[in-house]
N, C-alpha and C positions, 0 to 999 in steps of 0.2 A: 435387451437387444431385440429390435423387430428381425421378423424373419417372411421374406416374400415365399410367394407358393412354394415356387420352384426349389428354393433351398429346403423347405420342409419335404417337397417331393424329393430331392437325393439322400435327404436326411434317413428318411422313412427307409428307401431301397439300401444304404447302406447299412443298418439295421436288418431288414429282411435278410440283406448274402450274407449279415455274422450269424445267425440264425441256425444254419447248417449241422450245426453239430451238435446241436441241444435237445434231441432224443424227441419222443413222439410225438409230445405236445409240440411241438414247433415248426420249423421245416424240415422235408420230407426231399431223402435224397430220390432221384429218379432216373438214373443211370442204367439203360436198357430196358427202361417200364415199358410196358404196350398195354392197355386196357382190353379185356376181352369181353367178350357176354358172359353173363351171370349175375348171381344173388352176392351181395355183402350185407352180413350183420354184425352190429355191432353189441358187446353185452358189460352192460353199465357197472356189472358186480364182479368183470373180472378185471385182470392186470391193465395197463395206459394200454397196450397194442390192442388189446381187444374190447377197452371204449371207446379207442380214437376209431378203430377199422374202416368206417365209413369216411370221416374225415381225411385220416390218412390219405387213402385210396385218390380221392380228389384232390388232394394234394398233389400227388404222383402224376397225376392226370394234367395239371396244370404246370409243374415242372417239366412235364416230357413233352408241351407246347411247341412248335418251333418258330420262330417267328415269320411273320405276318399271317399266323393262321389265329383264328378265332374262335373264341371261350364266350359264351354266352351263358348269364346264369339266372334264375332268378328263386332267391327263398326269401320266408316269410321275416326272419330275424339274423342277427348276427351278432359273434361277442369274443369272437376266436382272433383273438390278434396275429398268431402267424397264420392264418387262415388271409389274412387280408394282407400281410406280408409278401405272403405265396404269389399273389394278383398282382400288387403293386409290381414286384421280381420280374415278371410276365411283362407286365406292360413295359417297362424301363427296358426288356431285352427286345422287343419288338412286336409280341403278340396286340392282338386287339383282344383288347376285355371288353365285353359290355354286360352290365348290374342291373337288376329290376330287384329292389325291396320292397316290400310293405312299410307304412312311416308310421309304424305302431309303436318303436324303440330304437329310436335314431341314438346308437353308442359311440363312445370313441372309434371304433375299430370302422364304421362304417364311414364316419367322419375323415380319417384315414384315407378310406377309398378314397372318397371325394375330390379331396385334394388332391390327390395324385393323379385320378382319371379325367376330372369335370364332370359336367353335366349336362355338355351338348349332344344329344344324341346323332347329330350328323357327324361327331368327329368321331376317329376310330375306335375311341375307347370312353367308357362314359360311365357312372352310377346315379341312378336314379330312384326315386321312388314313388308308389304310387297309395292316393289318398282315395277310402274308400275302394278299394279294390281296381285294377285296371281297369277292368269294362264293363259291370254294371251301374258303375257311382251309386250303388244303394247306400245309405248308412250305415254305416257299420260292416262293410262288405271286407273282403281282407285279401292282398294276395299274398294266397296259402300255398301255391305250388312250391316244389322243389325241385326244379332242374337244372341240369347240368350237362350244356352240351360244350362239343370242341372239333371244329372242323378237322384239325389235325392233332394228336397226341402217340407220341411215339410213331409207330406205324402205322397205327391203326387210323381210320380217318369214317368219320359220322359216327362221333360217339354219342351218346345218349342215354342220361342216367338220370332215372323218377327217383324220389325221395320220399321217405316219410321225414328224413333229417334236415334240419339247418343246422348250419354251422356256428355251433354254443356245444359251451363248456356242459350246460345242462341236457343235451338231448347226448352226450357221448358220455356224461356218467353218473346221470338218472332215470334215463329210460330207453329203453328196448325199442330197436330201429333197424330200419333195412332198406338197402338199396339196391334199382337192379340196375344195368348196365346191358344196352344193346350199341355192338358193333356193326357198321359198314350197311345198316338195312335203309335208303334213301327216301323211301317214303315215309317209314315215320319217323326218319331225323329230319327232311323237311316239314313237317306236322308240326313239329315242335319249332324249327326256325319262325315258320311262318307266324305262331303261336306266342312266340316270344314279340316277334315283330306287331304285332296284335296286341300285345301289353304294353309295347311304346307307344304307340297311337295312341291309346285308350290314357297314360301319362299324360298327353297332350292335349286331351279332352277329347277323341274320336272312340265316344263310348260303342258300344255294343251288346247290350243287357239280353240280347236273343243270341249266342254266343254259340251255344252247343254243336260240337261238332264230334262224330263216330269216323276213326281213319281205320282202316284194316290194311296190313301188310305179312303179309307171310305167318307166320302164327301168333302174331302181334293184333290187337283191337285198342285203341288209345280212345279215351274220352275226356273231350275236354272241356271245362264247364267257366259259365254258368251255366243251367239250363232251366230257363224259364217255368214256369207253373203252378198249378194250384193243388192237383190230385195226384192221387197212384198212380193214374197212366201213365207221369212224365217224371218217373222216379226211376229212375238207371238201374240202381241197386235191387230193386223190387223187381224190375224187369229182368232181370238176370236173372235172380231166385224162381221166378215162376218157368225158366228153362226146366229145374231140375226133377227130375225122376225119380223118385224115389228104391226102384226095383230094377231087377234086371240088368245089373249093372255087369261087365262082359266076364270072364276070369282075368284075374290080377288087375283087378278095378275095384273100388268102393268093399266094403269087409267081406270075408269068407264066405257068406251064405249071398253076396248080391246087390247087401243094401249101398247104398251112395252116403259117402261121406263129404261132409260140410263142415268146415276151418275158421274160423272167426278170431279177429288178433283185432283190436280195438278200441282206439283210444278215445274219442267222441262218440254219443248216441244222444241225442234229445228228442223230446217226446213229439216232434212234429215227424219224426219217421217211425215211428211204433209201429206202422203197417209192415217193416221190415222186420221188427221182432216178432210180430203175429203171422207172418209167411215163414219165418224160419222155425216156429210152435208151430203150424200147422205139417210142414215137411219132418221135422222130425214124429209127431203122431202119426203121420204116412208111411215112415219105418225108415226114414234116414238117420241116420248118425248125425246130431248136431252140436257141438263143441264150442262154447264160447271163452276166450278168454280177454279182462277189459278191465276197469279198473271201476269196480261195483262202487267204492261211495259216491264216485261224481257223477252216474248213469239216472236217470230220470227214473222216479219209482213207477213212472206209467210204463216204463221198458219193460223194467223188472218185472211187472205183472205179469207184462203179457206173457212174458220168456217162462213163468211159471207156474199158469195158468193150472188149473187144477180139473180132472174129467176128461180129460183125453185116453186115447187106446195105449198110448206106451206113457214113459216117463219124459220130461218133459228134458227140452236142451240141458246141455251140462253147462255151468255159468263158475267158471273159475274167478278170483277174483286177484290179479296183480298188483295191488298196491300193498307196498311193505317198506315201512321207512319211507325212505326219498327216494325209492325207486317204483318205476311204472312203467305202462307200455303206451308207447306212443305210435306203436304200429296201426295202419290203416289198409291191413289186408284178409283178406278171405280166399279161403281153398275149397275145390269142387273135385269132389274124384269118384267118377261113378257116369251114370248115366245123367248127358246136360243135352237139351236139343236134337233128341234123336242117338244120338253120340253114345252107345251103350261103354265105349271105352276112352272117357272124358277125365284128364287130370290136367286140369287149367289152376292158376294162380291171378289174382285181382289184387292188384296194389299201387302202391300210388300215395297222394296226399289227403286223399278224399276221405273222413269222416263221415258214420253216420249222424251231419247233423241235417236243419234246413236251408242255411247258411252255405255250407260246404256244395248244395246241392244247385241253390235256385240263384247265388252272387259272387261268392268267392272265384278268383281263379285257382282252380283244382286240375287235380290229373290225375285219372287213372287208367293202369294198365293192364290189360288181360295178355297174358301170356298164355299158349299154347305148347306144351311141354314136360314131359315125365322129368325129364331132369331139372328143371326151374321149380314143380313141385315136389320133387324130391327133398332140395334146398329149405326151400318151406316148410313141408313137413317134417323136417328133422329141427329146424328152428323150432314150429309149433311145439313138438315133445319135451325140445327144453326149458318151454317157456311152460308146460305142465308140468315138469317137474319142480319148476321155481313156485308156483302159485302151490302148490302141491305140499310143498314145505313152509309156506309160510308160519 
């Protein structure tokens, strides 16, 4: 028996509402959710609630939709079927979805979408993907963001949540992931609207390969890339690092005697940014505190060099390494606490999708966020500790 769209489309949603009651992996009740600001992580070696955590979370987020308000998302991969259930449920009750993928691994689950939403991006709800990255069109370019916004969810209204994670079976129970969540702040939920809308164009062929844009809103700093170039001067990450100060960092800032402390969680590094491992070796010789944690066999041996360089005044960064088994970190963040910019009492958090690769830096649609905040790097930091105690026991 043939089956026109449409019946596959009620077919699908009637699936998704029996769903309800079939525990973590699936759908996610959302009865009085409101999303707030903060950190979620998720951790791959403990029970379903605390691999799915992130998933979950957007789940809930997309159930407490109300209709005619609007879910905008775009990640790199997908393979989570009530993940795409959740969406469908959305749409069929009245929300607008709209999808940006990468068409790196076009699965059933996304295939699913399709059907259900289409693919006209003038109509309310749509999934799409994009070839060679949204708006560089370089070869091999990817969109690698992870966002997840929702004009309205529960209460709450401008929500806005960066990822390291997509929505796979493999990033909720093989590697270590974290997402943050800002409410109600409108310039960088418009940043991101806009940003999104910038990746549909770019679908349609209105590339933009000079792309980079710096938004600052309350103690938010959003960067979003490509960004064009050849050298260190137009390297984000490097540019950061050369804020930080070594010394003098205020009380209850950076360790007991002053120095600044630097947080590395890390899933890409290739050796076209190695100027980023030789500024974070040259800051910890300066008398910072530098702490790497990443997953040493797939890191370029030119990294490693640098990172452990030999004839410096102190010892050189600490270089943990997380891979063990089938698990790994897929985090894409780094922690400043201490003296950054003048700032003698500076605890910021960086994260986001962004990798240190070349890729991630000069094509890819990436995202990263600087958070301004003792309690966001509180979060963090007590992640980071767990995530030393796990490399720590390998």
């Amino acid at each position: 028996m043939q089956c026109g769209r449409w019946t596959v489309f009620f077919i699908v949603c009637a699936i998704a509402l029996c769903l309800t009651s079939l525990g973590p992996l699936t759908q996610v009740q959302a009865a009085g959710f409101n999303p707030v600001t903060g950190a979620t992580f998720n951790n791959p070696t403990g029970t379903p609630e605390q691999q799915y955590a992130i998933l979950n979370q957007l789940k809930r987020s997309i159930n407490a939709a109300p209709r005619g308000s609007v879910i905008r998302m775009a990640f790199f991969s997908l393979s989570v079927q009530s993940f795409s259930d959740t969406l469908i449920a959305a749409h069929a009750r009245g929300v607008n979805v709209q999808l940006i993928m990468d068409n790196h691994d076009i699965r059933p689950q996304w295939t699913s979408l399709q059907t259900a939403l289409g693919a006209d991006t003038k109509a309310r709800s749509f999934a799409i993907t994009c070839t060679n990255g949204c708006l560089s069109g370089h070869a091999g370019a990817l969109m690698h963001a992870k966002l997840y916004l929702f004009s309205t969810s529960g209460s709450a209204k401008k929500v806005a949540t960066v990822s390291s994670a997509n929505p796979t079976y493999a990033q909720a129970t093989s590697a270590f992931n974290n997402a943050y969540t800002v409410v109600g702040d409108t310039e960088l939920y418009n940043s991101y609207y806009h940003y999104f809308n910038d990746m549909v164009s770019g679908s349609r062929g209105k590339l933009q390969p000079d792309y980079y844009r710096v938004i600052k809103s309350s103690i938010y700093t959003s960067y979003l890339f490509p960004r064009p170039g050849h050298d260190v001067s137009k390297d984000t990450i490097y540019s950061i690092l050369s804020n930080v100060k070594c010394s003098n960092a205020a009380k209850g800032y950076g360790t007991t005697n002053g120095k600044t402390v630097i947080q590395v969680a890390m899933l890409e590094w290739t050796k076209a940014r190695v100027d980023i491992a030789k500024k974070l070796w040259s800051l910890d010789d300066a008398g910072c505190r530098v702490e790497i944690i990443t997953n040493v066999p797939t890191i370029d041996s030119e990294i490693m060099a640098a990172l452990q360089k030999r004839g410096g005044r102190h010892s050189n960064p600490t270089v943990r390494d997380a891979v063990k088994g089938k698990y790994h970190v897929h985090h894409k963040y780094f922690t400043i606490n201490g003296n950054y910019a003048g700032d003698t009492s500076s605890k910021l958090v960086f994260t986001g999708s962004h990798n240190f690769t070349n890729q991630g830096l000069r094509y890819n649609n990436d995202i990263l966020l600087k958070i301004r905040s003792n309690s966001a790097y509180q979060s963090y930091d007590d992640n980071f500790s767990q995530l030393r105690a796990y490399a720590a026991a390998r």
